[in-house]
C-alpha positions as CSV (number, residue, x, y, z in Angstrom):
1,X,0.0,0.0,0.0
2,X,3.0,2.5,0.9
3,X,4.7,1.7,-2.2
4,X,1.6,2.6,-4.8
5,X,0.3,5.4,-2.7
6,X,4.2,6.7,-2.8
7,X,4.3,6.6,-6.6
8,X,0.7,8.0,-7.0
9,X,1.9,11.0,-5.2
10,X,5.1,10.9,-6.9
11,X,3.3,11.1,-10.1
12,X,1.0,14.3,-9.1
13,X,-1.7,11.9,-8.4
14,X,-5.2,13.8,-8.0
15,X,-8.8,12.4,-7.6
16,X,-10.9,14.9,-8.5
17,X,-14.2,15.4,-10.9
18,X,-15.0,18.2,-13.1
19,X,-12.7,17.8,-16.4
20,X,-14.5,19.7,-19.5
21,X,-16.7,21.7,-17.8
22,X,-17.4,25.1,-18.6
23,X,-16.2,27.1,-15.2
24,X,-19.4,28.7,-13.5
25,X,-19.3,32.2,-11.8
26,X,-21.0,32.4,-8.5
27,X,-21.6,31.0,-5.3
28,X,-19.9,30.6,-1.6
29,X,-16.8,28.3,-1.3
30,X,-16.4,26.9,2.2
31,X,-13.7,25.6,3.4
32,X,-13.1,23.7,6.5
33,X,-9.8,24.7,8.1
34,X,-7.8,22.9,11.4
35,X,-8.1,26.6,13.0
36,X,-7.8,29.7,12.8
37,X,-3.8,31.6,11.6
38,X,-2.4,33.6,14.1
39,X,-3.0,36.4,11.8
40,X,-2.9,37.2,8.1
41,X,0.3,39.5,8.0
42,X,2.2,36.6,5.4
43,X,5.6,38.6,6.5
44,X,5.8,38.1,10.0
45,X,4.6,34.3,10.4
46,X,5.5,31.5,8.8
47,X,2.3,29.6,9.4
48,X,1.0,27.3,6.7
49,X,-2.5,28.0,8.0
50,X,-2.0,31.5,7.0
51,X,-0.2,31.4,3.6
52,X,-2.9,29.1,2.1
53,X,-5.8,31.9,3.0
54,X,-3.4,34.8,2.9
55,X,-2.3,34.2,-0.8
56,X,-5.6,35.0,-1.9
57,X,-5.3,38.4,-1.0
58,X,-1.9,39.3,-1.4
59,X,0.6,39.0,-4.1
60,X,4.2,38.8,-4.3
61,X,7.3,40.0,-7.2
62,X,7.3,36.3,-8.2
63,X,5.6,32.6,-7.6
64,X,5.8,29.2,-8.6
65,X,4.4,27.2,-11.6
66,X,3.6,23.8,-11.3
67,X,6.9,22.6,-10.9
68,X,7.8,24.8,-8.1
69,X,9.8,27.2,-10.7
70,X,9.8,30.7,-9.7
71,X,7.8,33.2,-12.2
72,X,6.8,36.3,-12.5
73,X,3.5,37.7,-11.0
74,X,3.7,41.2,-10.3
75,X,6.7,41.6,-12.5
76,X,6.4,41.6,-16.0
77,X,10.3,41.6,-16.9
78,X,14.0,41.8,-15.7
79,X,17.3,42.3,-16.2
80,X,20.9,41.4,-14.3
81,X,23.5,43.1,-15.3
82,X,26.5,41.2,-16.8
83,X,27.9,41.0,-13.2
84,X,25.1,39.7,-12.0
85,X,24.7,42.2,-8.9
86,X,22.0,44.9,-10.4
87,X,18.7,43.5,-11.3
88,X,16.2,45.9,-13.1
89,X,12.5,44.8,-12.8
90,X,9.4,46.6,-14.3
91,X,6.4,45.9,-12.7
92,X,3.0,45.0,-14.7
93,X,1.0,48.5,-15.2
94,X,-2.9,48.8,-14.3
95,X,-2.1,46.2,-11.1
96,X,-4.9,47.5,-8.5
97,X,-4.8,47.3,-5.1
98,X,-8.3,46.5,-3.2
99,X,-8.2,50.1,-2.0
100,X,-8.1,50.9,-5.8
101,X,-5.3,52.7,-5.9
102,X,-2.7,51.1,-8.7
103,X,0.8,49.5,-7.7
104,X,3.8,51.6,-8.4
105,X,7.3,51.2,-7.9
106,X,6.9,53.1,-4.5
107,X,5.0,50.3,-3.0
108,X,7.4,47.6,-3.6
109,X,10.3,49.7,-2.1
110,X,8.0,50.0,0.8
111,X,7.1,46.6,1.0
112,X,10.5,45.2,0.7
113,X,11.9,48.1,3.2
114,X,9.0,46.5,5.9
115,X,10.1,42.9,5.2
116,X,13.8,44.0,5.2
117,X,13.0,45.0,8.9
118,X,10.7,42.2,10.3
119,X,10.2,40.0,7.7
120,X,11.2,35.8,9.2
121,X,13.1,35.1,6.1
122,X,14.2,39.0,5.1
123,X,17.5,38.4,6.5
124,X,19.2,35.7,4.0
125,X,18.0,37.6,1.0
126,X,19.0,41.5,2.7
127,X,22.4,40.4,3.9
128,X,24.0,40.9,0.5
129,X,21.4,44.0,-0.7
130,X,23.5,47.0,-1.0
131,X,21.1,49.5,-3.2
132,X,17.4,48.8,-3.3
133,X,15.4,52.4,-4.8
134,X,12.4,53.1,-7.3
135,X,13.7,54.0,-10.9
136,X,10.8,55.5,-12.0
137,X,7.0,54.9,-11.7
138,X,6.9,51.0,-12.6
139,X,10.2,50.0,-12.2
140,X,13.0,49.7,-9.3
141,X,16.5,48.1,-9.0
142,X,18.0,45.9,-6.6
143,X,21.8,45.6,-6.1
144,X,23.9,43.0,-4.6
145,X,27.3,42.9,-3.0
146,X,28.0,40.0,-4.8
147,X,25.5,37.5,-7.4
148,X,22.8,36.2,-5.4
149,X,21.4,32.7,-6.3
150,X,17.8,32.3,-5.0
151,X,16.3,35.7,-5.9
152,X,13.6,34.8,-7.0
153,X,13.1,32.1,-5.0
154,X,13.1,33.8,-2.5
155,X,10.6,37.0,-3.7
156,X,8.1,34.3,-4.9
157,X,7.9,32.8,-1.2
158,X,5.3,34.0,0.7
159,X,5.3,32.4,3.8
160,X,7.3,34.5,6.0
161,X,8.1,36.6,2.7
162,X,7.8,39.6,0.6
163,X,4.1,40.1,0.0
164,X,3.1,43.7,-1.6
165,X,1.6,46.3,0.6
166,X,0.6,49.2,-0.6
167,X,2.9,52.3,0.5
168,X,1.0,53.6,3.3
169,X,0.3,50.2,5.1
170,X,3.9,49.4,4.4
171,X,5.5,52.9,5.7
172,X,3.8,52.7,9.2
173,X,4.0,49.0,9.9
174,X,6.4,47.9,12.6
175,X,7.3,43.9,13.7
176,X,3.9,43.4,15.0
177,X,0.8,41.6,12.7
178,X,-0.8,44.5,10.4
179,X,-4.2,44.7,11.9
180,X,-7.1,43.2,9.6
181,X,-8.2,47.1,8.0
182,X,-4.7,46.9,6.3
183,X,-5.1,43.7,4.8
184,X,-5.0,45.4,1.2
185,X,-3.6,43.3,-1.3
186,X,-3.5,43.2,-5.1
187,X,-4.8,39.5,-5.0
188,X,-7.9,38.0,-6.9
189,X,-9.6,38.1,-3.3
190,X,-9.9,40.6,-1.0
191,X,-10.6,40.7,3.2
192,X,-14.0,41.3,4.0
193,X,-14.5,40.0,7.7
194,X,-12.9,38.1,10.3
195,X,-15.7,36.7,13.0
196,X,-13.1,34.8,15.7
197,X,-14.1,31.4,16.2
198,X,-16.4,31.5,13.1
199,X,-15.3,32.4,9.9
200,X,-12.9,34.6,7.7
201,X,-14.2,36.0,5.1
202,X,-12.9,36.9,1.2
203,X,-14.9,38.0,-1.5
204,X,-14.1,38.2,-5.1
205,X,-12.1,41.5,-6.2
206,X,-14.3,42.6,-8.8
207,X,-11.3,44.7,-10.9
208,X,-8.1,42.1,-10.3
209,X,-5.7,42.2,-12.6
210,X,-4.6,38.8,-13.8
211,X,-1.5,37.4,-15.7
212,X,-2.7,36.7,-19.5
213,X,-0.4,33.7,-19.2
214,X,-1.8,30.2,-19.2
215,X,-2.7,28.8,-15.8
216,X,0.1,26.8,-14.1
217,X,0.0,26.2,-10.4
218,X,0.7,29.4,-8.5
219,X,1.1,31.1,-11.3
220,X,-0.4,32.3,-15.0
221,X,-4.2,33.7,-14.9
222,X,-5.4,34.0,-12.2
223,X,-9.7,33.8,-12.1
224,X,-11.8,34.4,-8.9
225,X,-15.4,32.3,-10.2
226,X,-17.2,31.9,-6.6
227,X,-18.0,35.1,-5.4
228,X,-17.0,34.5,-1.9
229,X,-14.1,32.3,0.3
230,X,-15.1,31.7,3.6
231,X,-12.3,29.6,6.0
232,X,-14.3,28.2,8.9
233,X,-12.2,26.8,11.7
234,X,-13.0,23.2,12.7
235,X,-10.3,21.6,14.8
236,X,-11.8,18.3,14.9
237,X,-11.4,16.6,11.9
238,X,-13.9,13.6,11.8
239,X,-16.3,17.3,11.9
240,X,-14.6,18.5,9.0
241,X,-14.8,15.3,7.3
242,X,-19.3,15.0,8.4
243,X,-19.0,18.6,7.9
244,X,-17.9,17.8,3.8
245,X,-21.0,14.0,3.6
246,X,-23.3,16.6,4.8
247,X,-22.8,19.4,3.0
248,X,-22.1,22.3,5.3
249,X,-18.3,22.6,3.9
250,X,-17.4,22.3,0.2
251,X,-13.7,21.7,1.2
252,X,-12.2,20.1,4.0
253,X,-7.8,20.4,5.0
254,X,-5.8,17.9,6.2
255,X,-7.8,14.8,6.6
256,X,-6.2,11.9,9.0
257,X,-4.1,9.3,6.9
258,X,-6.3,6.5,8.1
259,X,-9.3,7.3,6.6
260,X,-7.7,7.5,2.9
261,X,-9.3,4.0,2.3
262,X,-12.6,5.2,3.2
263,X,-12.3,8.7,1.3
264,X,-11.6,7.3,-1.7
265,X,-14.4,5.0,-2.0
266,X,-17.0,7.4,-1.2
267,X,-18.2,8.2,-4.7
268,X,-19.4,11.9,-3.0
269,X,-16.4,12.6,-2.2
270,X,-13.8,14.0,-4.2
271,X,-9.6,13.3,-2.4
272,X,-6.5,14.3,-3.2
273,X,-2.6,14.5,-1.8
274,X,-1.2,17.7,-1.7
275,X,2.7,17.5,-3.2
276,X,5.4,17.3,-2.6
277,X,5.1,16.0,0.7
278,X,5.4,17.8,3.9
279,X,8.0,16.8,6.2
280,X,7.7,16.9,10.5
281,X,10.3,18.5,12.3
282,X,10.7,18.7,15.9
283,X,12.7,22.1,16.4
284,X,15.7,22.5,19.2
285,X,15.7,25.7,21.1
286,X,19.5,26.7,20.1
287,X,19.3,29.8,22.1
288,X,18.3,30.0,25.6
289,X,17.8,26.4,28.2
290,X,18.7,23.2,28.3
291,X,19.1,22.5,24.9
292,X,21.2,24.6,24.1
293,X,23.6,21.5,25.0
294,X,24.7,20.1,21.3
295,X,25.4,16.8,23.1
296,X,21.7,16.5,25.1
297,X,20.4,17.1,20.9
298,X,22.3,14.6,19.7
299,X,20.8,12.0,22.5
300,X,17.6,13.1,21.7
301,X,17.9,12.4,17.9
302,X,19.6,9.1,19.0
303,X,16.5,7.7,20.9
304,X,14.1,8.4,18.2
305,X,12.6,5.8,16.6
306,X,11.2,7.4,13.4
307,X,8.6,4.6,12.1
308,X,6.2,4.6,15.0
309,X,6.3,8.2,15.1
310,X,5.4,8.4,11.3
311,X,2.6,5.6,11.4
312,X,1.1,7.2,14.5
313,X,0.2,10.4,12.2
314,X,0.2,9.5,9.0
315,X,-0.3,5.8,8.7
316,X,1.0,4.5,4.6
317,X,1.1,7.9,3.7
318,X,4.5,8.6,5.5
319,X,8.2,7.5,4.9
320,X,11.2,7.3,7.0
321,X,13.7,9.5,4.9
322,X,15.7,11.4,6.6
323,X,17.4,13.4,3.7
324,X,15.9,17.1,4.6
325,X,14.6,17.1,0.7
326,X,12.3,13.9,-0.9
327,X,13.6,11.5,-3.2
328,X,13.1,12.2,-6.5
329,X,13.7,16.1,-5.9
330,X,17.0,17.8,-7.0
331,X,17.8,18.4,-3.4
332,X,17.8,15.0,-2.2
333,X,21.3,13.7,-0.5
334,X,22.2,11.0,2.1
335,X,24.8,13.8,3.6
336,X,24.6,13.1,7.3
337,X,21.8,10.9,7.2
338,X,23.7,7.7,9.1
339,X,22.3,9.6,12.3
340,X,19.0,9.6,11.5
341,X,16.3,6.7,13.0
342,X,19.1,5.5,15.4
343,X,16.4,4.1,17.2
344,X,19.0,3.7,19.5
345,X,18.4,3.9,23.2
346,X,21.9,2.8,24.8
347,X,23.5,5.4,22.6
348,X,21.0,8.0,23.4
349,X,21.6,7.9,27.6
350,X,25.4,7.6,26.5
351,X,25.1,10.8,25.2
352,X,23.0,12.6,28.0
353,X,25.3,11.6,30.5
354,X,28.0,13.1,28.0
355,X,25.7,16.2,28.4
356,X,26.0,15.9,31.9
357,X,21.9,15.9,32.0
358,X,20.4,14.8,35.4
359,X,16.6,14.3,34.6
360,X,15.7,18.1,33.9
361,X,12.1,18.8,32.3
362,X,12.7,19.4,29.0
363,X,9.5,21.7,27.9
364,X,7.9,20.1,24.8
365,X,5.1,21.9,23.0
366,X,2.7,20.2,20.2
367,X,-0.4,22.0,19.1
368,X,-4.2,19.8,18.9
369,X,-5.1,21.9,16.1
370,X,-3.1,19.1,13.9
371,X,-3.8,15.9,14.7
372,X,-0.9,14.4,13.0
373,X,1.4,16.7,15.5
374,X,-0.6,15.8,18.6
375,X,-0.3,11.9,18.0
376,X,3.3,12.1,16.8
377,X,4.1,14.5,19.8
378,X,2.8,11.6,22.3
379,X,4.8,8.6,21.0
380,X,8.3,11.0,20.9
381,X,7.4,11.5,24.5
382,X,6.8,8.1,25.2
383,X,9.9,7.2,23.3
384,X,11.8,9.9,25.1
385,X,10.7,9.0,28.4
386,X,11.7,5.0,27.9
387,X,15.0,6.5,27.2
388,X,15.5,8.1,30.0
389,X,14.1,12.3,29.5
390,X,11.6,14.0,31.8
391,X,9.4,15.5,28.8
392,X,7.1,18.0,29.8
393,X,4.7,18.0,27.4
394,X,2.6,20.7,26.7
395,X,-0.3,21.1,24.2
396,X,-1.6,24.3,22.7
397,X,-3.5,25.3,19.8
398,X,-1.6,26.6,17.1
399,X,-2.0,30.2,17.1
400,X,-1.1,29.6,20.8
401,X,2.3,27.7,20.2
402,X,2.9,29.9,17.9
403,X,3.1,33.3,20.1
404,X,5.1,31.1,22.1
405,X,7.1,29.8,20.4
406,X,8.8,33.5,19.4
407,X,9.9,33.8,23.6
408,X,12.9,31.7,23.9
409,X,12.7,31.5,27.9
410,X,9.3,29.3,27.3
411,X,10.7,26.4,25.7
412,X,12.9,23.8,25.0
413,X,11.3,21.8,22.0
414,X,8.7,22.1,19.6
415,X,7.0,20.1,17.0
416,X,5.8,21.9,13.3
417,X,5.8,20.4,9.7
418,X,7.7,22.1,6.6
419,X,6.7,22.2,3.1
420,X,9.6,21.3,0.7
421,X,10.3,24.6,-0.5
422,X,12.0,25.1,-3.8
423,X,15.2,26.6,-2.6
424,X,17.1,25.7,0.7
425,X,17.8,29.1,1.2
426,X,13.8,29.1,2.2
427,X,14.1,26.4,4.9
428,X,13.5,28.2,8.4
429,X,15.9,26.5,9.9
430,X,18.5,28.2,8.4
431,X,17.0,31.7,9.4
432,X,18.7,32.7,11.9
433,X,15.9,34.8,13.6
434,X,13.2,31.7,13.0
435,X,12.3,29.9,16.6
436,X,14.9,27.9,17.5
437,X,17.5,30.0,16.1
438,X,21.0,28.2,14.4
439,X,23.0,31.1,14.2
440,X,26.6,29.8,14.2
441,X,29.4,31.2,11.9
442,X,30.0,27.6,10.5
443,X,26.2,27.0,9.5
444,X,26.4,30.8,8.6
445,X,29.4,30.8,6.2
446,X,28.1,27.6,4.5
447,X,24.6,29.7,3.7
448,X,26.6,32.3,2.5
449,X,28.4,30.2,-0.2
450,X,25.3,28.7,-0.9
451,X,23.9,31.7,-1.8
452,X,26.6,33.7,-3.8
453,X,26.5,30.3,-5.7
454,X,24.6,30.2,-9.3
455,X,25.6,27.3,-10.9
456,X,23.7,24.4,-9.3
457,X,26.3,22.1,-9.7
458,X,28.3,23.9,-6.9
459,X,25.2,24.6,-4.9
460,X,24.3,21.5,-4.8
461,X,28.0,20.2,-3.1
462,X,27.2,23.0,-0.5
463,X,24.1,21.8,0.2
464,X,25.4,18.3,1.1
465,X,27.5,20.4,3.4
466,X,24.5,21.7,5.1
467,X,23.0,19.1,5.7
468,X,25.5,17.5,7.1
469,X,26.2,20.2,9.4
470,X,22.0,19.7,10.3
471,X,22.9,16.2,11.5
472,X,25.8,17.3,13.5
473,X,24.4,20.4,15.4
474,X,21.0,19.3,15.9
475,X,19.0,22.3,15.7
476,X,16.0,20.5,14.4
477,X,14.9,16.2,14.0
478,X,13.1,16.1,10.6
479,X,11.3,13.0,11.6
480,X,10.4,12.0,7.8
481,X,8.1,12.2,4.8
482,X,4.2,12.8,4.9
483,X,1.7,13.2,2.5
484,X,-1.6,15.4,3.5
485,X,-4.4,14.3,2.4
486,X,-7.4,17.2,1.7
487,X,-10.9,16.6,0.4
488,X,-13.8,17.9,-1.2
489,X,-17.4,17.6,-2.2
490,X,-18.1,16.5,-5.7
491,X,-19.5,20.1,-6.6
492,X,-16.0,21.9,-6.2
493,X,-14.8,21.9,-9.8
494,X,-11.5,23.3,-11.2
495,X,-9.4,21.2,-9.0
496,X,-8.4,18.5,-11.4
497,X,-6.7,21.1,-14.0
498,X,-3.5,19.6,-15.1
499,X,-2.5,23.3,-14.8
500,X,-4.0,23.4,-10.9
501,X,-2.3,20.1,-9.4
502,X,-2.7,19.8,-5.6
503,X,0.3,21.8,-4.4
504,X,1.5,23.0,-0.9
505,X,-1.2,25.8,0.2
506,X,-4.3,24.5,-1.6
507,X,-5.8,27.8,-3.7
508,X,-8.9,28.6,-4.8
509,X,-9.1,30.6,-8.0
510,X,-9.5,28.9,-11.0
511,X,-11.8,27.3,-9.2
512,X,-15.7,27.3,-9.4
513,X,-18.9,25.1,-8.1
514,X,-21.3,23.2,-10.2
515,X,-23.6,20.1,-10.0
């Protein structure tokens, strides 16, 4: 069963009705979320939650296609110069904001200025920016100390990344969440209401401005058919799962693993994997407590026996890999990995007592709003505490661990998930300022390399570098690959679009409801 559902998912596979039907306009989408984003301010949080409703509304320089290749979206064109430190870019003219006012040079300064200052994944790309300015009305230059690889990579990113704000928003914006009245975007949706605990709301922007390419995941035309998005929060996820056979939700995230049997042969129903896989990480606070002993984080990855972990979430839709990127990916290297799934108890106490650790808590956090954390959060800590740890575990929801996580003096370990982003350089690990907080000249100087790098050949040997540095300092246990599973009624069309596959951060144009 692992095997085939692998390759499926390997293959873009996507169960889904609607092919050759003319798109309808019209209607109310709802869509059954595990909770509600911390907030909706895409450059300060790097929640998953929030990117997939967030992108809706605002746009960014660049996105991905189907293949995760960055592409323009509010660029039209660009040029490096033969050095490869100035790039020119000219926006696309007649781009509206949902305020109506249209998007000028001025705003991307702005924008880029505010994420340059708070923005979780601001500082790789600003570390090498020596010039950024407005040229004239639609265009603006960026300068680089020296060539910078992942440009735009990184400006296509919008979890943690540069999404456009107008001016004004931008200007008077400090490190805390934009409140909800400047949630003004130039996306194909625009904020209408947030009811906590009920709803939020986007409805159709009536005068976007799309890309007249052809559709291809993030990116090409974008079109908003149903008039209105609505995210309703519903932790529990046998509720969102009636809430999609009864019809009170048209859409329903991150159904658990072991119902996959039962989804798929429910002809109302329509499923599909979202790709490439996700991947668990359990994060190491590098900064302030007890683990900021490299030897106590080595014992902890020794102990860990990633199978049960994986099967205890995920069921045949996981894998033990512990190369940070899938197989099959260009990423993908065994650098390192002879110290993941040690499974390996003796070695583990070896280590602690190595660490000189005498049976402190260790302050684990793990958030009910995912399932699949909560379940793999209590066999680590049963694993753990056969080994020999005092875990402390400690469950939030996720907007809760969240604020949390950002004060180092409140933890000591906490679990997430990771998309596969297309560039390393995007992995929040390798922020410095992301929770958890590797910030070491060695990891440093290797991030450095990898980003004056262009060729891939050489980035690629860095890489391996990396990760096996990861496996060395332990500042985060990727516990493996896993596959989430969404699902849908049978009258949300659009979805199985060659040009629309299931990607990361399910989206919603292109996109319509019919019988």
């Amino acid at each position: 069963m692992r095997k085939w559902v692998i390759g499926a998912i390997l293959v873009g596979l996507v169960v889904l009705g609607g092919v050759g039907q003319e798109p309808q306009q019209g209607g109310i989408l709802r869509i059954a979320s595990i909770g509600e984003p911390p907030t909706l301010d895409l450059m300060v949080v790097t929640s998953d939650l929030a990117s997939s409703i967030g992108q809706h509304i605002f746009e960014t320089l660049f996105t991905f296609d189907k293949n995760y290749a960055p592409i323009p979206l509010l660029v039209d064109t660009y040029e490096r110069s033969e050095d490869g430190t100035e790039v020119v870019f000219h926006l696309r003219q007649g781009v509206l904001f949902h305020n109506g006012k249209e998007l000028t040079s001025e705003d991307v300064v702005a924008s880029l200025e505010r994420w340059k200052n708070y923005g979780v994944r601001a500082p790789i790309f600003f570390k090498n920016v020596t010039g950024l300015a407005a040229v004239d009305r639609y265009t603006f230059r960026i300068v680089f100390s020296e060539p910078f690889g992942p440009m735009e990579s990184l400006l296509a990113f919008n979890n943690g990344g540069p999404c456009i704000l107008p001016k004004e928003v931008a200007e008077t914006a400090g490190p805390e969440p934009i409140s909800p009245d400047q949630y003004i975007g130039t996306g194909p949706y625009k904020f209408a209401e947030w009811v906590p605990g009920r709803y939020i709301r986007l409805v159709k922007f009536e005068d976007y401005q799309p890309v007249t390419a052809e559709p291809s995941g993030y990116g090409g035309r974008r079109t908003a058919y149903v008039d209105e998005l609505r995210f309703i929060p519903v932790p529990e996820a046998g509720t969102r799962v009636a809430g999609i056979q009864a019809d009170d939700y048209d859409y329903a995230m991150d159904i658990p693993a072991d119902l996959y049997d039962a989804m798929v042969a429910d002809p109302n129903i329509n499923t599909f994997l979202l790709t490439p896989p996700i991947f668990p990480l359990l994060f190491m606070n590098t900064k302030e407590g007890i683990m900021t002993n490299q030897k106590l984080r080595q014992a902890i990855l020794a102990a860990l026996d990633m199978d049960p972990i994986l099967q205890a979430a995920y069921g045949p839709l996981s894998e033990a890999n512990g190369s940070i990127y899938p197989k099959g990916t260009a990423w993908y290297t065994e650098a390192g990995v002879e110290a993941y799934d040690q499974a390996n108890v003796a070695r583990a106490q070896e280590l602690a007592r190595e660490a000189g650790y005498n049976g402190e808590p260790i302050r684990f956090m793990a958030s009910t709003s995912y399932i699949t954390h909560y379940n793999m959060a209590l066999v680590i800590t049963d694993q753990l505490k056969q080994a020999g740890f005092n875990i402390d575990l400690q469950i939030y929801d996720w907007a809760t661990l969240v604020a949390r996580r950002a004060d180092p003096g409140l933890w000591d370990m906490f679990l997430t998930h990771h998309g596969p982003v297309p560039d390393p350089s995007l992995l929040t690990p390798l922020s410095p300022t992301y929770p958890g907080w590797w910030d070491t000249p060695e990891k440093n100087a290797l991030v450095d390399a990898f980003n004056r790098a262009t060729d891939f050949g050489e980035r690629y040997t860095i890489w391996e570098q990396i990760q096996a540095l990861w496996y060395e300092y332990v500042p985060v246990i990727k516990l493996g690959d896993a596959f989430t599973l969404d699902i849908s009624s049978t009258q949300v069309k659009g979805l199985d679009d060659p040009h629309h596959p299931a990607l990361l951060w399910p989206y919603f144009w292109n996109v319509w409801l019919g019988s």
